[in-house]
Every structure is written in C-alpha cells, then in structure tokens.
VMD Tcl script that draws the C-alpha trace (Angstrom):
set ca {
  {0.00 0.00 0.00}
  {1.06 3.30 -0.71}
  {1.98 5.77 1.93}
  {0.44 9.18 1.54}
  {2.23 11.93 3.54}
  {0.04 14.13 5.13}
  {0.82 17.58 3.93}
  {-1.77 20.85 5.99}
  {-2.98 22.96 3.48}
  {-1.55 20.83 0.69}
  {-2.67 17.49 0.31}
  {-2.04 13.60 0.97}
  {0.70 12.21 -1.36}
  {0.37 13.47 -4.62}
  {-3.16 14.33 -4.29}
  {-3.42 17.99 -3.81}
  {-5.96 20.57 -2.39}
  {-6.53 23.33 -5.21}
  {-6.37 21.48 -7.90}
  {-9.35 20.53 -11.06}
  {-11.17 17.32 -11.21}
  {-9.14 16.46 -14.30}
  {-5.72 16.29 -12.70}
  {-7.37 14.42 -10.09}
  {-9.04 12.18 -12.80}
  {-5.42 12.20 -14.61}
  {-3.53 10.84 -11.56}
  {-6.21 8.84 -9.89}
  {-8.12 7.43 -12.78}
  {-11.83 7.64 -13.44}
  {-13.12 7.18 -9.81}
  {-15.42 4.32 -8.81}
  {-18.46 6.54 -8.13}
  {-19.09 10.51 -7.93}
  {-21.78 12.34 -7.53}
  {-22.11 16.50 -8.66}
  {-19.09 17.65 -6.19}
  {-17.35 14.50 -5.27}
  {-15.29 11.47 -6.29}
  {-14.98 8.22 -4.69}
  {-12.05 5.74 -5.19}
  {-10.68 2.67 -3.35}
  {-14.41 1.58 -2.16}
  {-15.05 5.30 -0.70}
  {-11.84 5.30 1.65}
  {-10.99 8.01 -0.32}
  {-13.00 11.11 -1.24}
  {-12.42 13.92 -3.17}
  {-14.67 16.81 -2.54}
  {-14.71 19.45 -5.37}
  {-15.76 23.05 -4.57}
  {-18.62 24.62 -7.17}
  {-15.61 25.69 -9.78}
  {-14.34 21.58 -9.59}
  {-11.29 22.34 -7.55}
  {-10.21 20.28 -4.94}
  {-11.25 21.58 -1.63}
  {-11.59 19.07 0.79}
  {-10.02 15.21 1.18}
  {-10.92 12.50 3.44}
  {-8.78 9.51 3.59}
  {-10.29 5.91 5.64}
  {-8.13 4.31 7.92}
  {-7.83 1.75 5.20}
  {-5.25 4.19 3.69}
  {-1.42 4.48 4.97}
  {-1.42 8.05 6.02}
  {1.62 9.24 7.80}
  {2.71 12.51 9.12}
  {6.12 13.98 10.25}
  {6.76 10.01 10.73}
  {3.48 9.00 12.86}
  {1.36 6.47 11.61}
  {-2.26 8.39 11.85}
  {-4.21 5.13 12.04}
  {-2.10 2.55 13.79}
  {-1.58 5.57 16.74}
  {-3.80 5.60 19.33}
  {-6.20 8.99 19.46}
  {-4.47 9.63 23.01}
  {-1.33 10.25 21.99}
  {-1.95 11.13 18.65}
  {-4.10 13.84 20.13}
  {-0.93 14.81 22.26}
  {1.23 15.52 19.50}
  {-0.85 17.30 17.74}
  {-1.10 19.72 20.14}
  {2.16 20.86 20.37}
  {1.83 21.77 17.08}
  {-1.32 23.38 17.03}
  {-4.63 24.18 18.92}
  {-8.03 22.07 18.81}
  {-11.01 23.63 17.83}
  {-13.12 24.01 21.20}
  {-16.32 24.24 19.18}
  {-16.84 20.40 17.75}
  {-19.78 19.41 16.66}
  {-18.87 15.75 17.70}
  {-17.15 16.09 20.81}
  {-15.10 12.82 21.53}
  {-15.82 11.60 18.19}
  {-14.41 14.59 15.78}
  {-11.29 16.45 16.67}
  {-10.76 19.57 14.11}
  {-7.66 21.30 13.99}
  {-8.40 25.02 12.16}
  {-5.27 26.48 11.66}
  {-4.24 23.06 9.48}
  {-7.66 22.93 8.09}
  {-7.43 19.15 9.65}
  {-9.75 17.00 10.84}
  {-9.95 13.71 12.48}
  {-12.84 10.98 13.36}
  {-13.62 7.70 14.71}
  {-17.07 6.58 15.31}
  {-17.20 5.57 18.82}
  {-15.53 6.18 22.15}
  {-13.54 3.58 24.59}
  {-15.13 2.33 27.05}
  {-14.40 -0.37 30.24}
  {-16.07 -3.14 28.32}
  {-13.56 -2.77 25.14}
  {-10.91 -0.45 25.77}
  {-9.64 -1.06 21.76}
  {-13.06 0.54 21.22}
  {-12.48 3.87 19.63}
  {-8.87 3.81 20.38}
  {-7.83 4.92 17.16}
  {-9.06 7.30 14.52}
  {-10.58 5.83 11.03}
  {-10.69 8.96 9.44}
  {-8.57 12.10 8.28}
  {-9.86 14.86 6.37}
  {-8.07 18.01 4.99}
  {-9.78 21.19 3.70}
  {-8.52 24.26 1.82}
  {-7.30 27.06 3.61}
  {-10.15 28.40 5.19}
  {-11.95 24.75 5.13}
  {-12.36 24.97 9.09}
  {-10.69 28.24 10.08}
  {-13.17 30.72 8.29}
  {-15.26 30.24 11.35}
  {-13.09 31.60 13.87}
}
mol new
graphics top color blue
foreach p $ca { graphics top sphere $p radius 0.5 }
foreach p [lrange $ca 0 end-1] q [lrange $ca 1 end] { graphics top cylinder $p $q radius 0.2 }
display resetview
C-alpha cells in the first residue's frame, strides 16, 4: 500500500488541495463513483470533494489508507497520543460538533474521526481514529 504523507494545506501524497477534477481524474483514474461535487475511489476510503468551480477543496482519507505525518502512523496511533502531538503543534477547535468523536484542527484545516468512544467493556473501542480529512485554507478556520 502506498503511503500518503500528510501535507496541511496541501494534500495527501500526490493528491493535492486546489487542484481541477481532471488532474485528479489524470492521476487517480476515473473514480469508482461521484456524484455532482465529489469522487470516490478505493471503495469510498478516499473522497475527493470538489468546490462549485471543480477544484479540490476538501479530502478524506479511511483508515484503510497508509497516512503518515512527520513520521506518525495516523491510524495505527492511538487517538491519546496522537491527540498529544498534535497539540504541540497546534490548537483544537473548542467548538466540535462531535465532541469525543471529531477532533478539528483550524489552523491546518485538519480534521480527524472515529465513530465511537472507549469504554471499560472494550478499551480497543475507539482507540484509534478511522478517518482524516483536509480542507482548503479556510476549510475549518473561516469560522473563527
């Protein structure tokens, strides 16, 4: 599997933010669904969300996908400490709409999610994220 490097305000890998369709369609192929503003490949674990003019503006990757930043593995590290090194690079949004489920990081335009929490029963429950997403500059920060 191909590791994409997670890039703020730039993209995963070689797939950008601000970019057309085409080039997407050029270096990813036709995708395996769309709809009017976005394209689905790899069985939806990645999506490609296309702003009115069809430029990139938004890109969730599923924890299916070998997404690494500055060296950390985003899905095989726990949220915990995942969480922890993110901030001490930058500050979490304190207005999620998912608290415990969606951590947002405006000044990267990131965004992180995992659809439950741990609890005593299954501590591996929730442990790790199984989604990243990365918007355009001003994605998340317009806002605040």
């Amino acid at each position: 599997m191909e590791k994409l490097e997670l890039r703020p305000l730039f993209g995963f890998g070689q797939i950008k933010l601000g970019v057309q369709r085409n080039d997407i369609h050029e270096l990813l192929g036709p995708p395996n669904d769309f709809n009017e503003n976005t394209d689905y490949y790899s069985n939806s674990s990645i999506q490609i969300h296309y702003s009115e003019d069809g430029v990139v503006e938004f890109i969730e990757l599923a924890s299916d996908q070998n997404v690494v930043w500055d060296g950390i593995s985003i899905f095989f590290t726990p949220v915990v400490e995942l969480v922890k090194e993110l901030l001490k690079k930058t500050k979490q949004s304190t207005n999620e709409s998912e608290p415990g489920y969606t951590f947002t990081y405006p000044e990267y335009e990131l965004c992180f999610w995992r659809p439950t929490q741990p609890d005593e029963e299954d501590p591996n429950e929730g442990k790790y994220f199984e989604s990243v997403g990365l918007g355009s500059k001003g994605y998340f920060s317009s806002g605040i």
